[in-house]
C-alpha positions in Angstrom: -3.9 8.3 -39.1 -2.2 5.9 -36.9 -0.4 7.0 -33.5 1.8 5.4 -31.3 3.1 6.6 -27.7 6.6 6.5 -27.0 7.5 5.9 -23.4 10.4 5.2 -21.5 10.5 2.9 -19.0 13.7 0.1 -17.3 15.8 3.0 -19.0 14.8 2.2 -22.3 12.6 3.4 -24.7 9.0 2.0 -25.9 6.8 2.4 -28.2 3.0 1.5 -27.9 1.2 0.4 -30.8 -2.7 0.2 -31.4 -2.5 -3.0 -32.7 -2.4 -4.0 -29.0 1.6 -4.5 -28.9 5.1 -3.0 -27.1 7.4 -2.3 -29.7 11.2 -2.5 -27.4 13.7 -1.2 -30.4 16.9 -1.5 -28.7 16.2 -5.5 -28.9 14.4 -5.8 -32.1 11.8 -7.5 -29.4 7.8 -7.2 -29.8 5.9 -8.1 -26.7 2.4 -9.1 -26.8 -0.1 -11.0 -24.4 -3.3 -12.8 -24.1 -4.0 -14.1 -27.5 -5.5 -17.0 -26.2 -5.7 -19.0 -29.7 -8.8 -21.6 -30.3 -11.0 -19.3 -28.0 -13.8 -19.6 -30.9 -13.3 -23.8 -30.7 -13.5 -23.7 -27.3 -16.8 -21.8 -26.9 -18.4 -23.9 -29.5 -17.8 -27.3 -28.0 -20.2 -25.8 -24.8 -22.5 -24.5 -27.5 -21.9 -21.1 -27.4 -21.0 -19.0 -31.5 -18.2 -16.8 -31.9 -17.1 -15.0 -34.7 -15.3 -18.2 -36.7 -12.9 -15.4 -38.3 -10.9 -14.6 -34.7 -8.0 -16.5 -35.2 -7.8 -15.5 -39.0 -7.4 -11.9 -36.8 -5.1 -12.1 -34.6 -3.1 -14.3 -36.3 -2.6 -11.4 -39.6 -2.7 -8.8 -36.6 0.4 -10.0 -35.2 2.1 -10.8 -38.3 1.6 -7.2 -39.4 3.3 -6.2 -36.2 6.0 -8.0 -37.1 6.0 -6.7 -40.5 5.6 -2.8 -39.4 8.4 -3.2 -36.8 10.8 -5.8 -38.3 10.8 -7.3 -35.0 13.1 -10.6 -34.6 12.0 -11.9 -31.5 8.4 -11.9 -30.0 8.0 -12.4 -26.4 4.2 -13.8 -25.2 3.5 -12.5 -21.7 1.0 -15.4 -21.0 -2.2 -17.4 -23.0 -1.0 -17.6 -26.2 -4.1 -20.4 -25.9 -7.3 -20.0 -24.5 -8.4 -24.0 -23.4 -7.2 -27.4 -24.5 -10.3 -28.5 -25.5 -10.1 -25.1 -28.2 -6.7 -26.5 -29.5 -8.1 -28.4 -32.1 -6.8 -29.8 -35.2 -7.7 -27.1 -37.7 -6.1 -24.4 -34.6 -3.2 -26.4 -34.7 -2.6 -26.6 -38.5 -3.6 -23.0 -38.9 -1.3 -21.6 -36.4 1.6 -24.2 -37.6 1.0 -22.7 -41.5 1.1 -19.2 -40.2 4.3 -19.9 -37.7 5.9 -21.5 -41.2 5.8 -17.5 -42.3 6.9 -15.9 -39.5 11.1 -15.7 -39.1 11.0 -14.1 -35.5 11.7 -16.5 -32.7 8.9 -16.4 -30.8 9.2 -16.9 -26.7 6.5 -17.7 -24.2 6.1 -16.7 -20.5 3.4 -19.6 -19.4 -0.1 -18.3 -18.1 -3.2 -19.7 -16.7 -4.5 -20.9 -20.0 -1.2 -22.6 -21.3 -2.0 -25.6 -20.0 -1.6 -27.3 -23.5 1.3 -25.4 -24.6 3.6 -28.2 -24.5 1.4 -30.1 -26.9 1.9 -27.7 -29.4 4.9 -25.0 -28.3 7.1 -27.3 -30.4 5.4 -27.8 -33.8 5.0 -24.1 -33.6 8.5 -23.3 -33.4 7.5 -21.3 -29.8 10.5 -21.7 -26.7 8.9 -21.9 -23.5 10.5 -19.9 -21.1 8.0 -20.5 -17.6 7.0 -18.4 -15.7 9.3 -15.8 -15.0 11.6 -13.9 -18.0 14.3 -11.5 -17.5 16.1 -10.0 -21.0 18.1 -7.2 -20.1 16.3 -4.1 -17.8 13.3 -6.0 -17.8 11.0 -9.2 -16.7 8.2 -10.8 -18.2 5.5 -12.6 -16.1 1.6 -13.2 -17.0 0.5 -12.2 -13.9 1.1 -8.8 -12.3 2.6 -8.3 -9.0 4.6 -5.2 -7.4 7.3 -5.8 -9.6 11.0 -6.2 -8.3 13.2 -3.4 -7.5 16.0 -4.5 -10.6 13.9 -4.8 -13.7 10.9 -3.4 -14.7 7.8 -5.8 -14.6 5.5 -6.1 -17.9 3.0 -8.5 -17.7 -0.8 -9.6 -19.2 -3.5 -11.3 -17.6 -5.9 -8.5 -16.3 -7.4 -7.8 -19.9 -7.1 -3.8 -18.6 -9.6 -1.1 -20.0 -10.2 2.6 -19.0 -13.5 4.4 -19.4 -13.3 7.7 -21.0 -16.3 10.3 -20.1 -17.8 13.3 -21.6 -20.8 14.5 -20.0 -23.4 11.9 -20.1 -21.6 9.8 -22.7 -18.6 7.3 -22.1 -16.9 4.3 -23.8 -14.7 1.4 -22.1 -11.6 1.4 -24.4 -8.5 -1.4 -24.1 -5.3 0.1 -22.4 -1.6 -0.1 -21.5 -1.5 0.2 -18.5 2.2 1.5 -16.8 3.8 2.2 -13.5 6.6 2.9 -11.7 8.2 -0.4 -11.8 5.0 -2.7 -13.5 3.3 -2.4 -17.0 0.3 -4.3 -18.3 -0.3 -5.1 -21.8 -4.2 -4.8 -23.5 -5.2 -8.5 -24.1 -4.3 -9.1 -28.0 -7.4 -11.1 -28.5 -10.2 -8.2 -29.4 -12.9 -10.9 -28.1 -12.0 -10.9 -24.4 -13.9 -9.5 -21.2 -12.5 -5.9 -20.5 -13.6 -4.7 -16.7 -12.9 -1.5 -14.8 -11.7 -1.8 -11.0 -8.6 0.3 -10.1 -5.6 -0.3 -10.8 -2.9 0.8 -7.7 0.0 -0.2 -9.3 -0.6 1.9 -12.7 0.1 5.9 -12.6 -0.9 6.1 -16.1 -3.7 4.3 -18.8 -2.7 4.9 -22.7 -6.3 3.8 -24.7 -6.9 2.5 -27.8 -8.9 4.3 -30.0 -9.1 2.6 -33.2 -5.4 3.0 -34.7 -4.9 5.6 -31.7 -2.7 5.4 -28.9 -3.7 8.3 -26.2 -3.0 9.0 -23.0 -6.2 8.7 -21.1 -7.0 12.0 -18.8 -8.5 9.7 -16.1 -6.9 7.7 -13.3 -6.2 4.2 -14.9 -8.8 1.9 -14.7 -8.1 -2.4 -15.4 -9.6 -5.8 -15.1 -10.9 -8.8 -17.0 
């Protein structure tokens, strides 16, 4: 059965879906991060084989978001690409297909890996925003920092996991990660590097188990 967490947070509330997504109701606004598109292209042009069906993946995983939700905007905390050198021609035509499907507006908060994002933010019918977004109570960046004292902070980049134990057994699950005035998102992307340092600026980690959101009984753990 699927489960969300409902939280509230900048004085509104959120919900937290499995499929790696904030749902924000009052705005009709779905905020996701670290998709990083063309990752599979990118490994192979250095030789290295990657599942070929990870953009089919995230691309239906977000539009199902949108479909559960009935979202109208999409916000992109950061690496909705992974490389330029992964942006290649069938990446572009397959996202641009996709995007032709999709009637949210979609906006994007630059990150590290959006170095190529104005070859292709316009065919894709994707505003830029830079680095720094403020809609309403809160502000969208890629990379954490302590937040600001007038909005509350959500942002990507660290990829964050927790590590859930039970006696000699433990698994490393994806997380939201959310504090006082900052909240991380889970990379969207299932194929991305998930480690464990601690987190200070996080007082709680809600894991994803499968189409499970919990609230994980350990102190919240983050990286990648």
């Amino acid at each position: 059965m699927r489960e969300t967490a409902v939280i509230r947070v900048g004085g509104e509330p959120v919900e937290l879906l499995p499929e790696r997504a904030v749902w924000w109701p009052g705005e009709r606004t779905l905020v996701v991060a670290d998709l990083h598109l063309g990752k599979e292209h990118a490994f192979a042009a250095s030789g290295i084989g990657l599942p070929p069906t990870i953009l089919d993946e995230t691309l239906d995983r977000l539009a199902r978001c949108i479909g559960l939700t009935g979202a109208e905007r999409v916000v992109i905390a950061g690496d909705l690409l992974h490389a330029k050198i992964g942006t290649t021609e069938r990446v572009i035509e397959r996202v641009g297909a996709w995007r032709r499907t999709v009637a949210a507006a979609m906006l994007l908060v630059s990150g590290n890996h959006d170095r190529a994002a104005d070859e292709v933010a316009g065919a894709w019918g994707i505003e830029q925003r830079g680095p720094d977004l403020r809609l309403g109570p809160f502000r969208f960046v890629h990379e954490p920092d302590g937040g600001v004292p007038d909005a509350f902070t959500w942002a990507g980049h660290l990829h964050p996991a927790v590590r859930l134990a039970a006696g000699r057994d433990s698994v490393r699950l994806p997380c939201f990660c959310v504090g006082e005035r900052v909240g991380v998102l889970p990379a969207f992307t299932r194929f991305s590097g998930r480690t464990t340092p601690a987190l200070a600026l996080a007082d709680q980690a809600w894991a994803i188990a499968d189409d499970r959101v919990i609230l994980a009984p350990t102190r919240v753990a983050s990286g990648g």
